[in-house]
VODOGU-307523 format. One line per 8 residues: for each residue x, y, z of C-alpha. Coordinates in nm, 2 decimals. Layout:
# residues N
X/Y/Z  ...
END
This chain:
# residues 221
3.22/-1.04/-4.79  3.08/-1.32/-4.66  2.91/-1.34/-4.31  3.19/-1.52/-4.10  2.94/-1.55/-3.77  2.66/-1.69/-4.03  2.86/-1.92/-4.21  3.01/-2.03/-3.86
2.67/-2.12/-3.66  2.58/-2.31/-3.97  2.92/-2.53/-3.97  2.82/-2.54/-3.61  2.46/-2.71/-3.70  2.60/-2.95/-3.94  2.89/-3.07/-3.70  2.61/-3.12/-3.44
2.35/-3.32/-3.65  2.16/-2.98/-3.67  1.96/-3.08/-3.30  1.87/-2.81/-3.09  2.20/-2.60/-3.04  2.43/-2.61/-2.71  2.56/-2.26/-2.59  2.75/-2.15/-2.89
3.05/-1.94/-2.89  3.08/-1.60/-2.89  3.25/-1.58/-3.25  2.93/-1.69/-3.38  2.70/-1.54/-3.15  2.85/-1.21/-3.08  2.74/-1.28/-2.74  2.99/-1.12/-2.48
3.23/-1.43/-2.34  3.23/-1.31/-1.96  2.82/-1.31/-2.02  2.80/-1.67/-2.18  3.04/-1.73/-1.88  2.80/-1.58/-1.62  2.51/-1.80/-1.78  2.68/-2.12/-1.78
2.80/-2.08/-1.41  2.42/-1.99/-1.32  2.30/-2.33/-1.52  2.61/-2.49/-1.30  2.45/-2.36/-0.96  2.07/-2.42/-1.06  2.17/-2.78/-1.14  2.37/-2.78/-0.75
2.08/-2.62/-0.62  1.87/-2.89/-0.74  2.01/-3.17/-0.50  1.98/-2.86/-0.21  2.38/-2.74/-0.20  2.32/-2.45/-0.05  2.61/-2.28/-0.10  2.56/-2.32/-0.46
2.20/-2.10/-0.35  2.44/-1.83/-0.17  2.64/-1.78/-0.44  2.33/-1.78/-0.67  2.15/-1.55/-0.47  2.41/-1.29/-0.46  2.47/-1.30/-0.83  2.11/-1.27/-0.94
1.90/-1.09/-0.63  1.97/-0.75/-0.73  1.79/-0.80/-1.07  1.54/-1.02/-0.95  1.48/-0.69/-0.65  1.50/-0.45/-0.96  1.24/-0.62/-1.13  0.96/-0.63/-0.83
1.06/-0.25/-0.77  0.96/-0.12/-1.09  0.64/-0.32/-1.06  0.53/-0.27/-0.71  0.67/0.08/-0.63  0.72/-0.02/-0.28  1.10/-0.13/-0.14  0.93/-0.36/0.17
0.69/-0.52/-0.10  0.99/-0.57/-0.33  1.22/-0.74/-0.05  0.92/-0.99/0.02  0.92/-1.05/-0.34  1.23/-1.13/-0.36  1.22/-1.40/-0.08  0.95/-1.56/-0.22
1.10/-1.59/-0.56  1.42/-1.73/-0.44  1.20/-1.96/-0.21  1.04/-2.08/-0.53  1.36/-2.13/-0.69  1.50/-2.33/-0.41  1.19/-2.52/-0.45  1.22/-2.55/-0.85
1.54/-2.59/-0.94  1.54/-2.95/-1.04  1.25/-2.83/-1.30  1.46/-2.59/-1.47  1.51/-2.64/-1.81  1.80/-2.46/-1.97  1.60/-2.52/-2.33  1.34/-2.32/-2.29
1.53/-1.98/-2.09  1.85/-1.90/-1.99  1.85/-1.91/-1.58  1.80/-1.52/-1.52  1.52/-1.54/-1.80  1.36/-1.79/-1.55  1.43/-1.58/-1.27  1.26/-1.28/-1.41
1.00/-1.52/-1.50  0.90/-1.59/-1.20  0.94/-1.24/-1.03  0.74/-1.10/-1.30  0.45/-1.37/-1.22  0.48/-1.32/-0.82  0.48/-0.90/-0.87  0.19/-0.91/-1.09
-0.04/-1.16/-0.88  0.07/-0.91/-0.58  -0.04/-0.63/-0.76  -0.37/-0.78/-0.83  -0.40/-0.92/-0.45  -0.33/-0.58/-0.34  -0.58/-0.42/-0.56  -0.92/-0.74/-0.54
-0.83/-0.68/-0.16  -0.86/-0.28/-0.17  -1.18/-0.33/-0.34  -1.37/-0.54/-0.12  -1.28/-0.36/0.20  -1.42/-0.02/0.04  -1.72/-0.18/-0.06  -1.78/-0.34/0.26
-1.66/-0.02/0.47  -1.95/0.16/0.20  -2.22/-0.10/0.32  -2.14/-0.20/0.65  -1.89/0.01/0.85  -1.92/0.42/0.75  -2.24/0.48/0.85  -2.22/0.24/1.23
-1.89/0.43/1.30  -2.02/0.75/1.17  -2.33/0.73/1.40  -2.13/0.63/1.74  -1.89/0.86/1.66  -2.12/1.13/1.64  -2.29/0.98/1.97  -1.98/1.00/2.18
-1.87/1.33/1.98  -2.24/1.52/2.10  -2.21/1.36/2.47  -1.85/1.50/2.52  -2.04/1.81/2.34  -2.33/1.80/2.56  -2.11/1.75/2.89  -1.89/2.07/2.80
-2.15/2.31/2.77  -2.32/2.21/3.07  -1.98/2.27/3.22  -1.96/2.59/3.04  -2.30/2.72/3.11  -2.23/2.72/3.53  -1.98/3.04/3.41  -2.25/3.27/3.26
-2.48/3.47/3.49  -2.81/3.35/3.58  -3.01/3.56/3.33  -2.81/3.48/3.06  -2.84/3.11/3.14  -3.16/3.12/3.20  -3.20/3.26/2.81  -2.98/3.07/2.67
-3.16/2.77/2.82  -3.48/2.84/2.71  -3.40/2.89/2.34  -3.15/2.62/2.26  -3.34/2.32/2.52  -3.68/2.43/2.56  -3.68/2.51/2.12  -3.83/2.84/2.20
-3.80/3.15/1.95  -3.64/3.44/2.07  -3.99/3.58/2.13  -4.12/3.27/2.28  -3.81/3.33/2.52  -3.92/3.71/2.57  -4.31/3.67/2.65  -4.22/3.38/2.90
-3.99/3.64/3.09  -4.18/3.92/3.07  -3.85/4.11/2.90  -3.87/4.29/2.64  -3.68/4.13/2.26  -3.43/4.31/2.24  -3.31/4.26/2.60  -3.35/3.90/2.54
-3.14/3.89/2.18  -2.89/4.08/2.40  -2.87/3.81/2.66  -2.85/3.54/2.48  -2.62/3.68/2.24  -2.39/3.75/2.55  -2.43/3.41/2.68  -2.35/3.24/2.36
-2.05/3.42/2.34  -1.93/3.32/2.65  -2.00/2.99/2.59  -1.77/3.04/2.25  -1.50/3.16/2.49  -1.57/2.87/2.75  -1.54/2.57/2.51  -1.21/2.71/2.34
-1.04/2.80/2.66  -1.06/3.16/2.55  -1.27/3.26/2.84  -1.07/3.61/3.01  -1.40/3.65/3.22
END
């Protein structure tokens, strides 16, 4: 049996000169009529967009935006980034409407087009900009901020266990004193008090325990 849609789009050709085809119909397409309907309406709107009805942009918008949204979704993985997308592809097609040329894509091809082109350069934005803040953090910023942070850190260190050290007893302080800000050994710390080590690993060992306690707000004493 002959192939009716074939033989149809070629009558079509030779009734038109055979120049580039116009929308053809469904029967020899097999397009779906409410679709080829859709299409023609968008052309309709992008060509009323063009002299800036913006109605024509409303109604546009709402029939397309949810496709165009899909689109930057999938691609960006983030619903704000999407949404911004979005506005600047419709901003764009504001913008380019008079430029749109039906020959070359149908209207939502163009749409998808551009959302495709504004997602990707976002994605590699996002990513070029990513880059060069790590490598500057690397080389210029982790090791300042690591070093005041560690200044401020040991003063607010260096304040509490002064605070701390006024609750232990004046031998253990004493002790403890001598070993950790003087740099003595245990038995440095021992033969400049005249006690004997073992008293003095007792002391401090005390002392440093209170301290513990002190600093964590564990202190029953």
């Amino acid at each position: 049996m002959p192939n009716e849609p074939r033989l149809a789009a070629i009558r079509l050709r030779r009734n038109t000169g055979g120049g580039g085809p116009p929308v053809t119909p469904s029967c020899a397409t097999g397009a779906d009529p409410d679709e080829l309907a859709r299409m023609r309406r968008l052309v309709e709107l992008l060509d009323s967009i063009a002299t800036g009805d913006r109605e024509a942009f409303t109604e546009f918008y709402r029939a397309t935006s949810h496709r165009v949204f899909g689109l930057a979704l999938r691609i960006l993985r983030s619903h704000a980034a999407a949404e911004e997308i979005t506005q600047e592809v419709y901003l764009q097609a504001w913008s380019l409407a008079a430029g749109y040329d039906r020959k070359l894509s149908s209207p939502m091809g163009w749409l998808m087009m551009l959302t495709h082109r504004r997602a990707v350069d976002r994605v590699r934005r996002e990513q070029s900009a990513s880059t060069r803040d790590i490598a500057f953090g690397q080389a210029n910023l982790g090791r300042d901020h690591d070093v005041v942070a560690e200044e401020v850190g040991q003063l607010l260190d260096e304040q509490s266990v002064l605070d701390c050290l006024d609750t232990l007893t004046a031998i253990q302080r004493q002790a403890v004193a001598l070993a950790y800000y003087s740099g003595r050994t245990y038995s440095e710390v021992a033969d400049h008090l005249e006690v004997p080590l073992p008293t003095i690993k007792s002391r401090i060992r005390d002392g440093l325990k209170r301290l513990e306690n002190c600093l964590t707000g564990s202190d029953t004493a």
